[in-house]
N, C-alpha and C positions, 0 to 999 in steps of 0.2 A: 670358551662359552659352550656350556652344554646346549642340546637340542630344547630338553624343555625352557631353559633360560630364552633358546631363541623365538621359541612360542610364544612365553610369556610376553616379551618384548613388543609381537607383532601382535597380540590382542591389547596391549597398553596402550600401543602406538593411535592402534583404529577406538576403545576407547575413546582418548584423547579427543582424534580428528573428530568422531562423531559428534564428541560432547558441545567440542565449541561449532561443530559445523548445523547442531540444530538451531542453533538461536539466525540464523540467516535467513532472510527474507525468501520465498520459494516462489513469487510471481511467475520468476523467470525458465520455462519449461526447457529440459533439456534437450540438445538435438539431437536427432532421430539415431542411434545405433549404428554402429557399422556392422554389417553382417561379417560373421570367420567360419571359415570349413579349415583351419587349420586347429586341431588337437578336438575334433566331432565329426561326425559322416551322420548326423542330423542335421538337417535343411533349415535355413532361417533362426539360427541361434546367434545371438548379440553377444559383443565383447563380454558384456557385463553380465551376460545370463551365463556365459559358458563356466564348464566344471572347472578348468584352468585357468590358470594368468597367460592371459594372451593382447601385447601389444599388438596398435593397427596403427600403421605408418602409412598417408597416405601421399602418392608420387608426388606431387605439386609439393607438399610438405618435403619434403627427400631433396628434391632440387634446387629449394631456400637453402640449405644449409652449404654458406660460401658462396665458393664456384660450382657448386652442384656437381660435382667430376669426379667423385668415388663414393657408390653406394656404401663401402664399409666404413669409412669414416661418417655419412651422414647419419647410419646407425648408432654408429659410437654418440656420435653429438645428442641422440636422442633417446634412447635406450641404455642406462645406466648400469644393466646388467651386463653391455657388450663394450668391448675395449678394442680398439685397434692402434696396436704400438707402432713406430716406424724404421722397423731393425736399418741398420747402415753399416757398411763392411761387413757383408755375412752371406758373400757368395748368393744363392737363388731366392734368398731370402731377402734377398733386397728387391726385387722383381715382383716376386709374389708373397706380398703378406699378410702373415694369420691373424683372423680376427678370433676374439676368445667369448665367449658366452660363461658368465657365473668362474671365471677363473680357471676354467675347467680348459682341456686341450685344442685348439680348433677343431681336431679331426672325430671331437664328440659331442659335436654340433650338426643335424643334418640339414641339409639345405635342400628345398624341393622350389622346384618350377613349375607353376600352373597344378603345383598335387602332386607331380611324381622327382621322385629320385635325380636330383642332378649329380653332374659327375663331378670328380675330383679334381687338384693339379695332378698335372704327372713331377711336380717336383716335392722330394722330403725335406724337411728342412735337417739338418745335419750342423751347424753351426752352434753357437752360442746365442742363442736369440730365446723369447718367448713362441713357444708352439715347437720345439725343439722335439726329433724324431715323427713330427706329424705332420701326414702329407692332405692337406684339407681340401673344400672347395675354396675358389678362389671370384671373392661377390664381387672383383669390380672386372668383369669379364661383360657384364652386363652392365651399363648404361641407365643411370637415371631417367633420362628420356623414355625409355621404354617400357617403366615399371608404372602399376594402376594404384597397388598397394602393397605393402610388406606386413605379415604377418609374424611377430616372433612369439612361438609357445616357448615360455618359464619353467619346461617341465619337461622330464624325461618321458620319453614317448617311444620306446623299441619297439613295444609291442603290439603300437598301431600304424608306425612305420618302418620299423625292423632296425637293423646295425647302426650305429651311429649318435642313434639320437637319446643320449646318458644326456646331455647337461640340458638339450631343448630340440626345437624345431625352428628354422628360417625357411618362409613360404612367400615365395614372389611370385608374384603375381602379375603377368604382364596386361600393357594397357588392350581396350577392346573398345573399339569406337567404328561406325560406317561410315562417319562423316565428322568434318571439322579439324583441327588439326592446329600446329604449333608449331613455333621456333625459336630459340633460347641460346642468344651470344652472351656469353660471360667472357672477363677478363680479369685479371690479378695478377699483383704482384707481393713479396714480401718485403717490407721496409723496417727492418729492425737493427737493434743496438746490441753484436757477438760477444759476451764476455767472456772469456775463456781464463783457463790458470794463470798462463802467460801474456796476457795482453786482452786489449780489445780492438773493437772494429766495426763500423757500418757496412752491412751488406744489401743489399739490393739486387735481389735475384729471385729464381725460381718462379719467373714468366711460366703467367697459364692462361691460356686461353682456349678455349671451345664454341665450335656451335652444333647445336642440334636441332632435330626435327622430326617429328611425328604427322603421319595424315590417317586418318579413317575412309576407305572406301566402301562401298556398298559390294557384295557379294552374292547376287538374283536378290529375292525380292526383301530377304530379311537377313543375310549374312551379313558380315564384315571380314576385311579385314585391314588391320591397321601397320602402317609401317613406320617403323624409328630407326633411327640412324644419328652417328656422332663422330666429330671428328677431336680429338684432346691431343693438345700442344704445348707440353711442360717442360720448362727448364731446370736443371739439376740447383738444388742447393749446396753450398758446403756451409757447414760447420763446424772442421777443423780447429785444432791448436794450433799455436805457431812452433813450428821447430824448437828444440833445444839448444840455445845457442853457443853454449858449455859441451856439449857433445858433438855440435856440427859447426865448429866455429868458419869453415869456408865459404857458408853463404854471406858472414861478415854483414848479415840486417835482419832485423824482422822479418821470417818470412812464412806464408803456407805452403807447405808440402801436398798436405791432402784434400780429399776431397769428401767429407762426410755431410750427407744427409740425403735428401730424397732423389734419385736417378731421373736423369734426363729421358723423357717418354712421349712416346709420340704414338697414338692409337683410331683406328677406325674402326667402326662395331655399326652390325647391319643388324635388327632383328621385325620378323614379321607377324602377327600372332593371328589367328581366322577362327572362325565359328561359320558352318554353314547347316541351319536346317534341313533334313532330308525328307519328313513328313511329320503329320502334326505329333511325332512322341518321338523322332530320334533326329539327331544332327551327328555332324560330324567336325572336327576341331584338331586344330594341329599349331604349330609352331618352328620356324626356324631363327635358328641365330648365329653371327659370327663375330669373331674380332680377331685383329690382329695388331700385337703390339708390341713396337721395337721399343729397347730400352737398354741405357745405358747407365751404369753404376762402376765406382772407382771400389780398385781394394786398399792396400795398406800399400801407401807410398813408401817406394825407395829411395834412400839417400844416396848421398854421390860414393858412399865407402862403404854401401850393404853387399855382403859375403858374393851376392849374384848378382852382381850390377857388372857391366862389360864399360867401365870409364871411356873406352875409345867410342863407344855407341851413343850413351848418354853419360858426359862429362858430369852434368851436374846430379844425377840421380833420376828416377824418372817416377810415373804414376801410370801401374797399369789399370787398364780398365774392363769390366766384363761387361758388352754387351749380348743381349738375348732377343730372339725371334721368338718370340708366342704368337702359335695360333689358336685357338678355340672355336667350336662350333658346336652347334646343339641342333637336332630334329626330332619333334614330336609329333604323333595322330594319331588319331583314335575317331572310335563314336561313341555315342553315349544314350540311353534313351530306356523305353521299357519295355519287359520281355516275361510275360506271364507273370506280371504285378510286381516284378521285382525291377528296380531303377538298377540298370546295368551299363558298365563305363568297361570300355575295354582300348587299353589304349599303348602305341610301343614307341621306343624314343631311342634314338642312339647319340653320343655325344665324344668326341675325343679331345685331348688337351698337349698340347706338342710345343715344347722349349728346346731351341736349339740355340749354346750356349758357343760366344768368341770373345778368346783374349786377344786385345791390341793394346797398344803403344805397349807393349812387353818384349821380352826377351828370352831365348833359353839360353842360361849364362853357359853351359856346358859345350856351347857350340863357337863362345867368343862372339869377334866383331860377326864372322858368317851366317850368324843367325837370324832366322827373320824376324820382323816387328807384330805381326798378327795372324792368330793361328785360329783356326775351326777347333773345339776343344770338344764337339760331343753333341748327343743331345739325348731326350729323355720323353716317351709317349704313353699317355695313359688313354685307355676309350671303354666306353663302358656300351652295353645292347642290354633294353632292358622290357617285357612284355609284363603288363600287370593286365590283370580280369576284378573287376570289384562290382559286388550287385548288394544291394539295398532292400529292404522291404518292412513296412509299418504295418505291425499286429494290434488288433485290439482284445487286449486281456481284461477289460476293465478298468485300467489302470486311468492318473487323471490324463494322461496320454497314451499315444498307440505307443507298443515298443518297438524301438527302431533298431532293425537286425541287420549287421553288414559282416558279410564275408570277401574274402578275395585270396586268390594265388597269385605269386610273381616269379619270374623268372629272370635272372640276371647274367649277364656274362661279362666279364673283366680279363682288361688286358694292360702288359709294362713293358716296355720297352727300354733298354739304353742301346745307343748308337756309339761305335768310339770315334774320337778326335782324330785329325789327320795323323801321321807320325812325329811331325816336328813339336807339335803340344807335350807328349808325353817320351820321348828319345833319349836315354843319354849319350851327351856327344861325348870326342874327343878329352875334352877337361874333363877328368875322374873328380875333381875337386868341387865344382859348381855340381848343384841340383839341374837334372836330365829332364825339365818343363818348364812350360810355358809360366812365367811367373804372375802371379795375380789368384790363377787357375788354369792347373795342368788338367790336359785332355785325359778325357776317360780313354782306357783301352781297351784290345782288342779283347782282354781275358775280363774286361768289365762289361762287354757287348751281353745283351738281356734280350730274351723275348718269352715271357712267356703270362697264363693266361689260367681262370678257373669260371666256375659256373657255381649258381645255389639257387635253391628253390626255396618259398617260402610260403605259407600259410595264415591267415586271420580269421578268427573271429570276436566282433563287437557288438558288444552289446548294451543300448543306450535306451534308457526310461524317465517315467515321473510316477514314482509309487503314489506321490498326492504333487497337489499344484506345490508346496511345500518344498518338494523330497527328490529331488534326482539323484540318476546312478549312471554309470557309465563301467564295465567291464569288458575288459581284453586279452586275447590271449594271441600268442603268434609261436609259430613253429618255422625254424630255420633249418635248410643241411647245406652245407658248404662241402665244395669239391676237395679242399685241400684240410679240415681240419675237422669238421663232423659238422653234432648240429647244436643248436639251443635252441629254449624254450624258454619265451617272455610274457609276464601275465601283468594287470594293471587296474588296479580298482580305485577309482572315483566318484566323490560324492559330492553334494551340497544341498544343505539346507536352509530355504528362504524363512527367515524367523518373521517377517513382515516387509510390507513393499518398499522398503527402506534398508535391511541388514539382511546380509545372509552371508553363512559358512560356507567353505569347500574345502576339500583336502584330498588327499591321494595319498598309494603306496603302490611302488612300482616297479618291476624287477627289467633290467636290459643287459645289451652286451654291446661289447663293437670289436667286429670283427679283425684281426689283424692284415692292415693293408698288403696288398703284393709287393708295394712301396717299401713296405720294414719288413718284408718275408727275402727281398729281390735286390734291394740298390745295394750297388757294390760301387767302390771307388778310391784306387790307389794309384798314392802320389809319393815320390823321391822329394824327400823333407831336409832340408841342410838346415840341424836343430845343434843347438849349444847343448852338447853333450860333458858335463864337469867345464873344464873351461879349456875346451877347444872345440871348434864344428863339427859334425859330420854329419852324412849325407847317410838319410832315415829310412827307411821301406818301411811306410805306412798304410795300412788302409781299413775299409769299411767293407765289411765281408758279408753273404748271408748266413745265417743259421745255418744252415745247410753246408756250407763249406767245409772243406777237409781244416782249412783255419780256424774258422769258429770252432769246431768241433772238440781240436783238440785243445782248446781252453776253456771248454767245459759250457757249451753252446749247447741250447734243445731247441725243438721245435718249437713254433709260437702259439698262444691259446690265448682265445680270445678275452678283452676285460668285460669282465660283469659288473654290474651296479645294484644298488637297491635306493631309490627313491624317498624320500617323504616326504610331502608338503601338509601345510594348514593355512589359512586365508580367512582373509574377511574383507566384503566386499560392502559398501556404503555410497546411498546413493538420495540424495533430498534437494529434489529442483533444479538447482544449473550447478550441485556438490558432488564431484565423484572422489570415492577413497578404495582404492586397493591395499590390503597390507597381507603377503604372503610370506611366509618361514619354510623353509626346506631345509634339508639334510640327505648329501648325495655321498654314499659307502659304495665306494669304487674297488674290486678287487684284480690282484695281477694287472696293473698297470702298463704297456708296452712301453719302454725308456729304449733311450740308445747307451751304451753303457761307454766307458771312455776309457781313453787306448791303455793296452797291455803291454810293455808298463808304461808308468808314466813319470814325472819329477818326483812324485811322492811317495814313487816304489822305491823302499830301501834296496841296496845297491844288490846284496847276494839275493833277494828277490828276483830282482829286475835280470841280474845273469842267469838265473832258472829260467824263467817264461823266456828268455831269450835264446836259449836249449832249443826247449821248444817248439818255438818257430821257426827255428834259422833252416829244418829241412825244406821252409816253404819261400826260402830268402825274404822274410819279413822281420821289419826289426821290432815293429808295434802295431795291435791290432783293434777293430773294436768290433761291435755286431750287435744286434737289437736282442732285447732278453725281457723276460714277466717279470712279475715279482713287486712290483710298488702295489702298496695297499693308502689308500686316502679317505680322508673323511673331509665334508665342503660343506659345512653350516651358513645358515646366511637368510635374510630379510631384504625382500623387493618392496618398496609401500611408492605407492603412485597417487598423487592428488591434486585433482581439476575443478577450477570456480569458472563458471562464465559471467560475465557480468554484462547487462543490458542497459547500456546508459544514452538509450535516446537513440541519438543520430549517430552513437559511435559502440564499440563492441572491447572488449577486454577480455581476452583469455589469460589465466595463470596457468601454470603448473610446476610444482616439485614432486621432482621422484625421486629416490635414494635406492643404494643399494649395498649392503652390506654382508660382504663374502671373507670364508677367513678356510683355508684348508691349512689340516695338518696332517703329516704323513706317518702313517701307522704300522707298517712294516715296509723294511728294504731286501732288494733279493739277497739269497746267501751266497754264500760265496764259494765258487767250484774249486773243488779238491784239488789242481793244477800242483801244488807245492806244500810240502808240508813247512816252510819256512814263513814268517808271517806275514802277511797281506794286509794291505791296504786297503777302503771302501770303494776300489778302485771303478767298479760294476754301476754305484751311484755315489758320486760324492759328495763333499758337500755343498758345490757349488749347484751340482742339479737338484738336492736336493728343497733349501735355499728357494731356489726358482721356485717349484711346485707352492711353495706356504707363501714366499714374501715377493714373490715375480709380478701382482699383479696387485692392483689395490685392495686392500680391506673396505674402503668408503669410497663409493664416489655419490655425487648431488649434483642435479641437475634443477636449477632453478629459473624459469623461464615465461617471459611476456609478451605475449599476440597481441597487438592492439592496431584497430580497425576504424577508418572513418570516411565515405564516401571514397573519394579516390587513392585516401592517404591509407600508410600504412608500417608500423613498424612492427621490431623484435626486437628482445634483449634476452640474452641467456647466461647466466652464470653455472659454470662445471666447475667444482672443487673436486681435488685428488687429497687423500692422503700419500704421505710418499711412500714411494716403492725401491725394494733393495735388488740391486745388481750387485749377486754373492759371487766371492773370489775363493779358490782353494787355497789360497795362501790367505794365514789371519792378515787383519792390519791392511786388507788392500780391497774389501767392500766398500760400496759406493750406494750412496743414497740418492734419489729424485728428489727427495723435499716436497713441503705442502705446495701446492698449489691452485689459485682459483684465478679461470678462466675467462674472462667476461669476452663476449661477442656483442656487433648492435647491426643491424639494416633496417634501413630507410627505405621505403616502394613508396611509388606513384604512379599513378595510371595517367599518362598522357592522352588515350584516346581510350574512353570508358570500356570496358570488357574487352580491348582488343590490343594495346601492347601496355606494358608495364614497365618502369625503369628503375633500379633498385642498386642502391648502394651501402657496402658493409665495410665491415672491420671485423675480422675475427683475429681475438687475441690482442683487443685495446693495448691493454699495461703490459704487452709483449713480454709477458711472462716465461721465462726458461727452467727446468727441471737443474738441479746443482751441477757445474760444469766438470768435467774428468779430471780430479788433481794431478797435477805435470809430475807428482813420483811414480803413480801407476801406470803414466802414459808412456807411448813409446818418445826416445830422441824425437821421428818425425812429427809426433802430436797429433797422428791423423784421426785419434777418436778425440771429439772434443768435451760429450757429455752421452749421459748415460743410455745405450739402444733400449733399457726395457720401460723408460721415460710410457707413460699411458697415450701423452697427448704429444709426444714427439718433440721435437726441440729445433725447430723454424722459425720462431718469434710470431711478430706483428704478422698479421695477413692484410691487404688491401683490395678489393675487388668492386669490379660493377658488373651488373647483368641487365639485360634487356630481354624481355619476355614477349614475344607477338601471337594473338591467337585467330585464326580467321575460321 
C-alpha cells in the first residue's frame, strides 16, 4: 500500500465518521480535556488541540485492566498501536519483555518519567523472540499504583527528545496527591481448556495476586508528597505439548516435559514522587523508585536419553530452569520556576538496572554424577546519569498567540556491565564428550566480563506558534555528539489547521536516529554447543562477539552507526458534542537498521563454505560466530483512527470506543555481505527468518472495541481486541507457523459497597479462551516443550479469571 493510498484511506475514513457522526444529537457537552506536555513544551494544550496523536491513559483506567499488575499489557489492552507478546523459552527474554509501538523495535520507542529520559534494561534480547537484538526500557518496573497518567505520542520525536524516539514517545507520569489515598487487592486465576497437537488438558494455574497502596502527604504548607508501593505474586504457567510418544516411548503415558508460558514472579516496587514550592515562582520536585524482582522461567526440557543428561543424576530426564534477580531503581530532582521571564526547569536523575541470572535443577553433563544441580551463571548492569537545563519563554509577535520558544542542553552518561558466572556454569570437565555448561544456560565468562561506559551532550531548540486562531506550527531542531560515534542532527516540522470548531488537519515531517546501544556495541556471550553436526554430535564454540572483537572483525564486522528515520504523518481530528474521531497515516523510512546477524556458519552454509569461515576462526578456537551489524533499510506505513461517543442517558452514562490500528512494514534493503570467501554465501547476516519477523512478526490490524457503562454504584466493561494473524518464520521452508485470527472479548462488573470509598469488581478476560494456532508436533521438539507460537500478540494463557477490591480513604 503506497503512502498516498494510506492518506487517502485515513481522510475516507474521517469523511465517513464525520458524515454519519453530524446527524447526532449534541446536547451532551463533552468533558473537559485532559491536559499533555508530552510531544509540546507549550502550557495548557489539550489532547485534541495538540499538533500530534497523542493517547491519555489515565491511572484508575490502567489498573481496570485485569489484575491491574503490568503496566505493558494494560497498554496493549488499550492502545492499539502497542503490542506486548509473551516470549517463553528465550532465555532473558522471558523476564523482561518488549513492548513494540507501530511494529517498530522496542528500543525505538522512548519512555520518559515525569518529562525526562528513563533508563533502559541492562538485558539484550539475543533469542528468537519479537524485539530481537534490542535492549529497551522495561514499563513493568513501575507499578500501576503509582502512575497519575500515561501519555503515548504516535509520532517520532528525536528531535524534541533526542535518540530513541523513531516510532513515538511513552511519558508516565507519576501520581501527586498531599492527602487521601488508596488500596487495591486483586486476585486471579486461569481456568482454561490446553489443546495442543498431541492432546489436550484443563489447566488451572498461573495464581496472581497483589495488593497495593498509595497515600498523599502534605509537605509544609502546599507541597506533597505521595507514596506507592506493591507487592505481586504470580504463579508460572505451562503450555507445553505432550511428549512424543514414538520418540520417548520410556515414559510409557501422556506426559509434559516442559514448561512453557509465563515465569513464576514475585516482586516489590516502592516509589515516592514530591513537589515542594520554595517561593511564589519556583519549587522544587523530585522522585524516587525501586523494585525488586525474582523470577523464575523453564528452558527447553530434557529427556531421559538427551546427548547431556547424566541418567544416574536424573533417570528420567530433567527441566532446567533460569531463575533472575532484578533490581531497578530510579532518582530524580530538580527545580523549576522563573528566571528573567524565561520558565526554567533544571533538573538530574540517575537510574540503574541489574539482572543477575541462575541456572538450577541443571547439570554440567561434562562433569558426570559430580556435578552440581545450580549454578550462579553471570550477571548484566546498565545505569544511566543524566542533567538536563530547559527554559521557556512567550514572545509577542502579533501573532493570534505569543510564540513559545524552548531551548535546552543535556547531558548523559551510560554505563554496561557483564559480570561472569562462577566456574562450574561455564567449565569443561573430565567427559570431552558432553558440553562444558550449566545446561539451560551456561554462565558467562571470564573473557565475557564487560565494563565499560560513554557520555553525549545534546542541544534543542523549539519553536511553537498560532500564525492565526486557525493555524499552528510547531518547529525543532536538536543537535547530538556522542563519545563513542560522533554526532547527528534532528529537525521536525509540524502543523495543523482548525478548518472550523469542529475539523481540523495536522501533520508532520520528521527526521531522528537511535543511537546504537552499548548493549549491541558490548554484550558478548559464549557457550560450548553439543550441536548435530551431519549425523553425529559435536561439541560447538559458539558465541556473540562485539564489533570490536578480533572475531567479529575478521568476518567482516564494522563499527556501529546509528539508525536514522524520516517521519511522515497526516490526520484529521473531529470533534461535535460528546463525538471525538482521530484518523492519522504515517509513514516511518528507517535507515541502517542495527540487527543481530546469525551465527557463521550455520545449517544453511554449504559444506566447503562452512570449512572456509571455519579457517578462519579456528585461530580464535571458535567454531561459529555472530555480532551486531547496519544495513536493514525499512519502510512502516500505517493508519491510527480513534473514536469516542459519550452518551448521557439520565441516571446512567455509556462510553464507547473503537480504535484501530493498521501497520504493514516492508524491508527495503538487507546488509551486504562481507568479502570473507569468494565461495558462495548464504543470507546468512539476515535471513529469512529475521527477515520474515521485521514485515510479518507483528500484526497488520489490530481493533480494539470497547464499553464504559455507569450507573450510581454499578458499573461495567466490555472490550473486544481482534488480531489478524501473525507469522513465526522458520529458515527452513515447510515449517512456518501461523497465530491465526483472533478476537478477544474481556467483561467486569464493579460495585461500590460503601459510596466513593471501596469498590468490588469482577472479570474475565478472555471469555471464549481463545488461543493463537497450537505448535504442529512435526516442528516441535520429541519433548513438546513449545506448545504454541512465542510471537502470538495476545500470548497464549487462555481464560483469565479475577476479582479485585478497591478502598479509598
Amino acid at each position: 500500500m503506497t503512502f498516498r493510498a494510506m492518506l487517502f484511506a485515513a481522510a475516507s475514513a474521517g469523511t465517513l465518521w464525520a458524515g454519519g457522526a453530524a446527524a447526532q444529537p449534541t446536547t451532551v457537552n463533552a468533558e473537559v480535556e485532559e491536559l499533555v506536555v508530552t510531544g509540546t513544551r507549550t502550557e495548557g494544550r489539550s489532547r485534541l488541540e495538540s499538533l500530534a496523536p497523542v493517547d491519555v491513559l489515565q491511572g484508575d483506567v490502567l489498573a481496570r485492566q485485569g489484575n491491574g499488575a503490568e503496566l505493558a499489557q494494560a497498554l496493549a489492552n488499550l492502545t492499539p498501536a502497542v503490542n506486548f507478546p509473551r516470549p517463553a523459552i528465550t532465555d532473558g527474554s522471558d523476564h523482561v519483555r518488549p513492548a513494540t509501538l507501530r511494529g517498530l523495535q522496542p528500543d525505538q520507542t522512548l519512555v520518559l518519567i515525569n518529562g525526562m529520559r528513563g533508563h533502559t534494561s541492562a538485558l539484550i534480547n539475543v533469542n528468537t523472540s519479537i524485539g530481537r537484538g534490542a535492549s529497551a526500557f522495561d514499563l513493568n518496573t513501575i507499578p500501576t499504583v503509582a502512575v497519575q497518567q500515561v501519555e503515548v505520542l504516535r509520532e517520532g520525536a528525536a528531535a524534541q527528545y533526542g535518540s530513541d524516539a523513531i516510532a513515538g514517545v511513552i511519558n508516565i507520569r507519576l501520581r501527586e496527591a498531599r492527602e487521601g489515598g488508596g488500596a487495591v487487592l486483586n486476585y486471579g486465576i486461569h481456568d482454561t481448556e490446553v489443546k495442543t497437537s498431541r492432546g489436550e488438558r484443563k489447566a488451572h494455574d498461573g495464581m496472581t495476586q497483589s495488593v497495593s497502596m498509595w497515600q498523599g502527604l502534605p509537605l509544609g504548607d502546599e507541597g506533597f508528597v505521595t507514596l506507592s508501593g506493591e507487592y505481586l505474586l504470580r504463579k508460572s504457567t505451562n503450555r507445553s505439548d505432550f511428549a512424543n510418544a514414538t520418540a520417548l516411548p520410556a515414559y510409557g503415558r501422556p506426559i509434559v516435559l516442559g514448561r512453557y508460558g509465563d515465569p513464576e514472579l514475585r516482586s516489590w516496587s516502592l516509589y515516592a514522587n514530591a513537589g515542594l514550592p520554595l517561593n511564589e515562582t519556583w519549587e522544587a520536585y523530585g522522585y524516587a523508585g525501586y523494585q525488586r524482582r525474582d523470577t523464575s522461567a523453564a528452558a527447553t526440557a530434557r529427556a531421559y536419553n538427551n546427548a547431556n543428561n547424566v541418567p544416574a543424576v536424573y533417570p528420567g530426564g530433567f527441566l532446567p530452569k533460569i531463575d533472575t534477580d532484578i533490581v531497578d531503581y530510579n532518582v530524580q530532582g530538580g527545580v523549576r520556576g522563573e528566571m528573567a521571564g524565561w520558565r526554567t526547569d533544571l533538573g538530574v536523575s540517575y537510574g540503574k538496572n541489574e539482572l543477575e541470572y541462575y541456572t538450577v535443577n541443571s547439570i554440567n553433563a561434562s562433569f558426570g554424577a559430580a556435578s552440581q544441580r545450580n549454578f550462579y551463571s553471570g550477571m548484566l548492569g546498565y545505569d544511566q546519569f543524566l542533567v538536563n537545563l530547559n527554559v521557556s519563554r512567550g514572545f509577542d509577535f502579533g501573532m493570534a498567540k505569543p510564540l513559545n520558544v524552548a531551548a535546552g542542553v543535556e547531558y548523559r552518561r551510560e554505563g554496561f556491565e557483564i559480570g561472569a558466572g562462577e566456574p562450574a556454569s561455564y567449565t569443561q570437565g573430565p567427559d570431552p564428550s558432553k558440553a562444558g555448561l550449566s545446561q539451560g544456560f551456561g554462565g558467562f565468562r571470564p573473557s565475557n566480563a564487560t565494563d565499560v561506559n560513554r557520555h553525549n551532550w545534546s542541544a534543542y531548540l523549539d519553536v511553537e506558534g498560532q500564525l492565526t486562531d486557525a493555524i499552528g506550527f510547531d518547529v525543532a531542531a536538536r543537535y547530538e555528539d556522542y563519545s563513542d560515534f560522533g554526532s547527528e542532527v534532528t529537525g521536525k516540522l509540524s502543523a495543523r489547521w482548525d478548518l472550523n470548531e469542529n475539523i481540523a488537519l495536522r501533520g508532520s515531517v520528521s527526521t531522528g536516529f537511535k543511537a546504537p546501544a552499548l548493549q549491541q556495541q558490548f554484550f558478548t556471550y559464549t557457550s560450548t554447543n553439543n550441536t548435530l553436526v551431519g549425523t553425529t554430535f559435536q561439541l560447538i564454540e559458539v558465541g556473540t562477539f562485539p564489533v570490536s572483537s578480533p572475531v567479529a572483525r575478521a568476518l567482516g564486522a564494522q563499527p556501529l552507526e546509528p539508525e536514522t528515520s524520516t517521519n511522515y504523518s497526516l490526520g484529521l481530528v473531529y470533534r461535535r458534542g460528546p463525538f471525538e474521531l482521530t484518523v492519522d497515516a504515517y509513514q516511518i523510512e528507517i535507515e541502517n537498521r542495527i540487527v543481530l546477524s546469525e551465527n557463521l556458519p550455520n545449517n544453511n552454509t554449504p559444506a566447503a563454505t562452512a570449512a572456509a569461515i571455519r579457517t578462519i576462526l579456528q585461530p580464535f578456537g571458535i567454531s561459529a560466530a555472530r555480532f551486531f551489524i547496519n544495513g536493514v533499510d525499512t519502510t512502516t506505513k500505517g493508519v491510527d483512527a480513534v473514536a469516542r461517543y459519550r452518551f448521557d442517558l439520565g441516571d446512567s452514562r455509556l462510553d464507547l470506543t473503537a480504535a484501530l490500528n493498521l501497520n504493514y512494514t516492508n524491508i527495503t534493503k538487507t546488509p551486504d555481505l562481507p568479502a570473507i570467501t569468494s565461495l558462495p554465501q548464504p543470507t546468512f547476516l539476515f535471513d529469512r527468518q529475521a527477515r520474515l519477523t521485521f514485515e510479518k512478526g507483528t500484526p497488520e490490524r489490530k481493533l480494539v472495541l470497547s464499553g464504559d457503562w455507569s450507573r450510581d454504584r454499578l458499573g461495567a466493561t466490555v472490550r473486544m481486541t481482534a488480531y489478524d494473524s501473525v507469522l513465526l518464520p522458520q529458515n527452513a521452508l515447510g515449517s512456518d507457523q501461523t497465530t491465526g485470527n483472533a478476537a478477544l472479548v474481556d467483561l467486569e462488573a464493579r460495585y461500590e459497597v460503601l459510596e466513593d470509598r471501596a469498590t468490588l469488581a469482577f472479570g474475565v478476560n478472555n471469555v471464549l479462551d481463545e488461543y493463537p494456532n497450537y505448535t504442529p508436533g512435526f516442528v516441535n521438539s520429541p519433548t513438546g516443550s513449545i506448545g504454541f507460537p512465542g510471537y502470538s500478540p495476545f500470548g497464549f494463557n487462555g481464560r483469565f479469571l479475577y476479582g479485585r477490591l478497591s478502598v479509598n480513604w
